[in-house]
N, C-alpha and C positions, 0 to 999 in steps of 0.2 A: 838765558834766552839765546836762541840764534835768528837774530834778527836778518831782515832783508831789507835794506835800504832802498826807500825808492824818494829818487833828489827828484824832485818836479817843475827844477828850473827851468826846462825844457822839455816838449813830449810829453807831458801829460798825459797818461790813458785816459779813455772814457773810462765810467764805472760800467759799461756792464762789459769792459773787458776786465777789468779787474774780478767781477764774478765769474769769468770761467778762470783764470791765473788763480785767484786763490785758494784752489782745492788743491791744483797742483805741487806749490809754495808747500802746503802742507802735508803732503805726500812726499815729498821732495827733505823732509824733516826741520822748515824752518817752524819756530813757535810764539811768533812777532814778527812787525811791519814798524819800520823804522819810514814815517813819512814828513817827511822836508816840503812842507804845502809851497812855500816859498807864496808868488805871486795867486795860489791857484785856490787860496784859501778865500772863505766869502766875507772879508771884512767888511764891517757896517760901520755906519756914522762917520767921524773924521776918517777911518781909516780905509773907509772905502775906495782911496783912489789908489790903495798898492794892488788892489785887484787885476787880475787880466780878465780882457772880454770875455776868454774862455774859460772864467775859473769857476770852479766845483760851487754850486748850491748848497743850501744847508740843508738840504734833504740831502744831496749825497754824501758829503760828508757824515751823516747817520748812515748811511745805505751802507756805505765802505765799513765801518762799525761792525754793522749785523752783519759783515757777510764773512768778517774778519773772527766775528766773535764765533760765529755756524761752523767754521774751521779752526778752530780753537789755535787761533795768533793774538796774542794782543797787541794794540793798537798802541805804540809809542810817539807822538808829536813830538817834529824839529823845528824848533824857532830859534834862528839863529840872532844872537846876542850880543855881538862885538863884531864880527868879521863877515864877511860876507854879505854885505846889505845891499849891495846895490839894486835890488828892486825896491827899494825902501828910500836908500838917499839920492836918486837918479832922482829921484821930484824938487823941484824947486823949494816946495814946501819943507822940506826936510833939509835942504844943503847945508845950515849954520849946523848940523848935526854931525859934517866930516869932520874928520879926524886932520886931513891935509883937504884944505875946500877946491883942491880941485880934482879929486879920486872919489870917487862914490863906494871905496871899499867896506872904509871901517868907519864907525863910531868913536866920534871922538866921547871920553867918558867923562869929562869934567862940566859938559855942560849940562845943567840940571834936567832940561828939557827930555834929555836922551833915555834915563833911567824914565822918567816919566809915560814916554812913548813906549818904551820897551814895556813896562806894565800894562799897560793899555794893549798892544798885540796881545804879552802870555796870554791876559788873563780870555781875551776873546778867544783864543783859542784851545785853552784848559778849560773852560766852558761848553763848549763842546765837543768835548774827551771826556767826559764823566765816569768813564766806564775806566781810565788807566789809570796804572800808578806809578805810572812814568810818563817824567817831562825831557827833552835831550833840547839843553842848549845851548849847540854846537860851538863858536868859542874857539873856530882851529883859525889857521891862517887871517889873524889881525893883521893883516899888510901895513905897515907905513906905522905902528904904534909908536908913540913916541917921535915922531918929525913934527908934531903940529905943534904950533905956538904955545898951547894952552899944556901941553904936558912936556916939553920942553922948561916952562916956568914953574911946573907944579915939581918936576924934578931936581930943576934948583932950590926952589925953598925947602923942600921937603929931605932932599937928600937922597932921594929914590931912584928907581931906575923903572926900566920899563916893567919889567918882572912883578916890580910892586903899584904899578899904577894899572898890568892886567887884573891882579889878584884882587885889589880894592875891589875894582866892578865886577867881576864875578861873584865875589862874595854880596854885594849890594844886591844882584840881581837873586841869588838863591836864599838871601837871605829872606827877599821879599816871599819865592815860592813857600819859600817855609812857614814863612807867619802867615799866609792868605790861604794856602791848601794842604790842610792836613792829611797827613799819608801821603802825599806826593815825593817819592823819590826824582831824583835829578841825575843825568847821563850828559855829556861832556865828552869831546874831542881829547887828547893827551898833547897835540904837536906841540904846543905852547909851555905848557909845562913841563915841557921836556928841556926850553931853554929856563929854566931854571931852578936854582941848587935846592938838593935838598933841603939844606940848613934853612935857608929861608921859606920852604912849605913848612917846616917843623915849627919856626918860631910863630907864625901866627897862630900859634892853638888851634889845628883845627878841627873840623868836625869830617866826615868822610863822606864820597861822591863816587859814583860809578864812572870809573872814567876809561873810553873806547879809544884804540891806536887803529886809526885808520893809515893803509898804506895806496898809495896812488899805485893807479897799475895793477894791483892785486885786489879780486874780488875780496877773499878770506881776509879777515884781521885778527890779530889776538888779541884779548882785552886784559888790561891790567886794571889793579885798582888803587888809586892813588889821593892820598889826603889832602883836604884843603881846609882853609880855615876860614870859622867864621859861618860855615852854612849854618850852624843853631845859633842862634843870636846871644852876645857873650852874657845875659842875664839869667838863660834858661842854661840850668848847672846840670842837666841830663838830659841825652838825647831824648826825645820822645819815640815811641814804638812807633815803625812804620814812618817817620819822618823823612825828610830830605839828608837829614844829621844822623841817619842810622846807617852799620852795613848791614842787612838783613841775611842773614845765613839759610842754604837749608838748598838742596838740592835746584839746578834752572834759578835760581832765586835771581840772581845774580846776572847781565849780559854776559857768554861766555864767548859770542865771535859777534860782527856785523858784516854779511854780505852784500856787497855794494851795487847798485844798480845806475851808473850817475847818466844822468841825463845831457846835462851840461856842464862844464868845468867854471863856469859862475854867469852871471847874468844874461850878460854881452856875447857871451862865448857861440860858437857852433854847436850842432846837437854830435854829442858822443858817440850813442849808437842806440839803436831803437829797443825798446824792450822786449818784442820776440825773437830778436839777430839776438840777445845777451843770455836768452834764457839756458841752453844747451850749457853755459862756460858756469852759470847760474844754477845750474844743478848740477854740475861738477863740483861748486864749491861746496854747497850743502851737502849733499852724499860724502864728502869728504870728510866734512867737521865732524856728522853722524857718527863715519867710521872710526877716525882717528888717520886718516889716512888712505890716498885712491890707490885700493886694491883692485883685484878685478873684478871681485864679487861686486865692489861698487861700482864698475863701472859697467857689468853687465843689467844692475839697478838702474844707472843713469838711461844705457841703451834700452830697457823695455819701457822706462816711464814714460822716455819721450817718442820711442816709435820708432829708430833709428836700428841700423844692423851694424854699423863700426861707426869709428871716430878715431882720428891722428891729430892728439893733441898739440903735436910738434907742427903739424901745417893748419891748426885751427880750423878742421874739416870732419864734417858728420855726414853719412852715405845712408843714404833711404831715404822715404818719404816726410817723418819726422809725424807724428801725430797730436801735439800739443796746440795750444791755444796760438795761434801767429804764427805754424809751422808754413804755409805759403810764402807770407811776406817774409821769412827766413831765407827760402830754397831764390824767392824773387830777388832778393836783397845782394844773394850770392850772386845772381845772374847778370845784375846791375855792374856787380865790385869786377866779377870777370871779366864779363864781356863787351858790355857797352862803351867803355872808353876805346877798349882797342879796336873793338870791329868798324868805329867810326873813325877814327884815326886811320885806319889800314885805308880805309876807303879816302878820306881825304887827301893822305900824302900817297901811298905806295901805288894809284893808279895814276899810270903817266898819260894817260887819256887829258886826266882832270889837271894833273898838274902845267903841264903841258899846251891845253888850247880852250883850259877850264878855269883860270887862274884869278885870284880876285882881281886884277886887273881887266880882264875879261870880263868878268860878273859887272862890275861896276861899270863898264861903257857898254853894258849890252850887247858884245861884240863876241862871236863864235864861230865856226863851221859846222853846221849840220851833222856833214859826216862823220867828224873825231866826237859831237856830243853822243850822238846815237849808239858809241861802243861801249860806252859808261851808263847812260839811262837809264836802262830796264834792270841791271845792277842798284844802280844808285834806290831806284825809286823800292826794290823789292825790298833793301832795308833800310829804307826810311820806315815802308809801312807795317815791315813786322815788330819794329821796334815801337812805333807808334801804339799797337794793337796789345804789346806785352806791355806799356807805361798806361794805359785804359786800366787795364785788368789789376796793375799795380797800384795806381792810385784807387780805386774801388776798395780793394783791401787795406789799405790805410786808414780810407775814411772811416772805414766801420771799428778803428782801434785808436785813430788820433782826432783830434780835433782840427779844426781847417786852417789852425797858422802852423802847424807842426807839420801838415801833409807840404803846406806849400813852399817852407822852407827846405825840408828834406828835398824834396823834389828841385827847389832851387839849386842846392849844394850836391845834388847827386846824380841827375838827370842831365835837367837844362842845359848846365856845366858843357856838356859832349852832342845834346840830341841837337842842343838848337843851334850849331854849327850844320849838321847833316839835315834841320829844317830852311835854312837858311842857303845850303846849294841846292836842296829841291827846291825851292820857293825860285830862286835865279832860274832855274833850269827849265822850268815849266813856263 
């Protein structure tokens, strides 16, 4: 498969931008959707407080299904499983659950509680994935394993190390996939077991797992496949067809890249980059995997699908109007990264009008001359309100692609940042 990872820690699409993206994606040559629901998943009962306000319904999450299934992608769910929870242990409810109680990264896995919860999520959301047959859970970046008290002392008695106090719980967790959903293959991060020896995957007998090398920085990944033990449970003496314990052969069969789309670099973090600013680097990677390599025939592929007449990869720049799903908030996005810090900045410091008999010193006692304000003003005020009038027209297209804590963050971290300086000397000014 070449999947498209879409992490939903942050920036969330609406689903029906997702229905225009997905014809694309598939045109684009991916044949899977690698989704990381994170917070945006519709848990019920206990677990409805990892929700966000704005997280997907269980009609959309069907909706995403059908529309995946209409473009022949299948639909892979990420639940991540050891590393990365902090929208999980950020609740109080869940804190005896760290790993170090005062990190919200990872799961500590000694306490019984934790494999318990962890079922309870899969299974809520294998439940409404009926249609795949694949589970990914993820399993990279366990931060801080091994510092907390409890595996600290499991290490002593036991003689272990961390290596073997990851591999317990992953096998505990896919052991479970295995016995509760039959036909369910399982997909896994590589970072972690990369810190450890062969010898020691070899001893625990194991069964085998599709496992994906995600590289930071790089869309494209290469996937290898590497054995773990213990996904078939040591009673059952052959794998079962189609199990978690199988490698299944046979053409696609197999993930052969994961294109990345991250939204956030983990909970807490700032948003990444939007997903129609990603989509251009996002179908360079795709067309690439396709080829085997960007040629130009693929890149004159890349240029008709998205609308575009060149592209300088070297300056991360695409010339035309762009005709894809979110090509606006792209062309806007670039006009934001451009211009707007500088041409506010230029205007704040480089005019000695303002510097001069404009100063916040001035602003603050209310104190001016008429005459030195008036050689600045009609400057000042003309881009205050084209910038105003292009941040209208920007958030408008947002809304219709994000949800309203992702418009209002981006806009806090990429706007506000610079405009509300330049609202703030028209506000004095006026």
């Amino acid at each position: 498969m070449r999947l498209v990872h879409l992490d939903l820690k942050g920036a969330a699409p609406r689903v029906s931008y997702l229905e225009e993206v997905f014809p694309l994606l598939s045109q684009l040559g991916a044949n899977g959707i690698l989704i990381e629901y994170e917070d945006m998943f519709p848990f019920k009962g206990e677990l409805e407080i990892l929700k966000s306000p704005y997280a997907y319904s269980e009609e959309d999450v069907e909706r995403i299904q059908q529309l995946a299934e209409l473009h022949k992608l299948e639909v892979v769910p990420l639940v991540q499983t050891f590393g990365h929870v902090e929208f999980i242990l950020k609740h109080e409810k869940y804190q005896h659950l760290r790993e170090v109680e005062r990190f919200p990264n990872s799961f500590n896995p000694h306490v019984p509680d934790t494999l318990a919860l962890l079922k309870s999520i899969l299974s809520q959301v294998i439940e409404k994935h009926r249609r795949s047959t694949w589970i990914h859970i993820g399993a990279d970046e366990v931060f801080h394993l091994g510092e907390g008290m409890d595996s600290k002392n499991w290490m002593s008695r036991n003689k272990g190390d961390t290596g073997t106090i990851y591999l317990k719980h992953i096998k505990e967790v896919l052991g479970f996939i295995a016995t509760q959903y039959w036909g369910l293959r399982a997909l896994m991060w590589d970072d972690m077991l990369r810190k450890i020896s062969v010898g020691a995957l070899r001893g625990e007998s194991m069964g085998t797992v599709a496992v994906v090398a995600p590289e930071p920085g790089v869309s494209a990944a290469p996937t290898c496949m590497a054995t773990l033990a213990g996904v078939v449970p040591s009673a059952r003496q052959e794998p079962m067809p189609g199990s978690v314990g199988t490698r299944v052969s046979g053409e696609h069969e197999e993930p052969q890249a994961s294109s990345c789309r991250w939204h956030g670099y983990d909970h807490y973090s700032v948003l990444c980059e939007l997903l129609p600013v990603g989509i251009p680097s996002l179908a360079i990677c795709l067309q690439t995997l396709v080829n085997g390599g960007f040629t130009e025939e693929t890149k004159r592929k890349v240029l008709d699908t998205l609308g575009f007449q060149s592209m300088q990869l070297e300056q991360s720049t695409c010339e035309g109007r762009g005709a894809f799903p979110g090509a606006e908030i792209y062309h806007m996005v670039e006009q934001v990264n451009g211009h707007l810090k500088e041409s506010i900045l230029k205007a704040l410091e480089e005019e000695s009008a303002i510097k001069g008999w404009f100063s916040p010193y001035h602003r603050k006692r209310q104190f001016g001359n008429p005459r030195n304000m008036e050689s600045f003003g009609s400057k000042v005020l003309k881009l205050h309100e084209d910038w105003e009038s292009f941040v209208r027209n920007l958030r408008a297209h947002l809304e219709r692609v994000y949800f309203p804590d992702t418009v209002e963050e981006w806009m806090e971290e990429n706007v506000n940042l610079y405009l509300d300086q330049l609202r703030g000397l028209v506000r004095d000014y006026r």
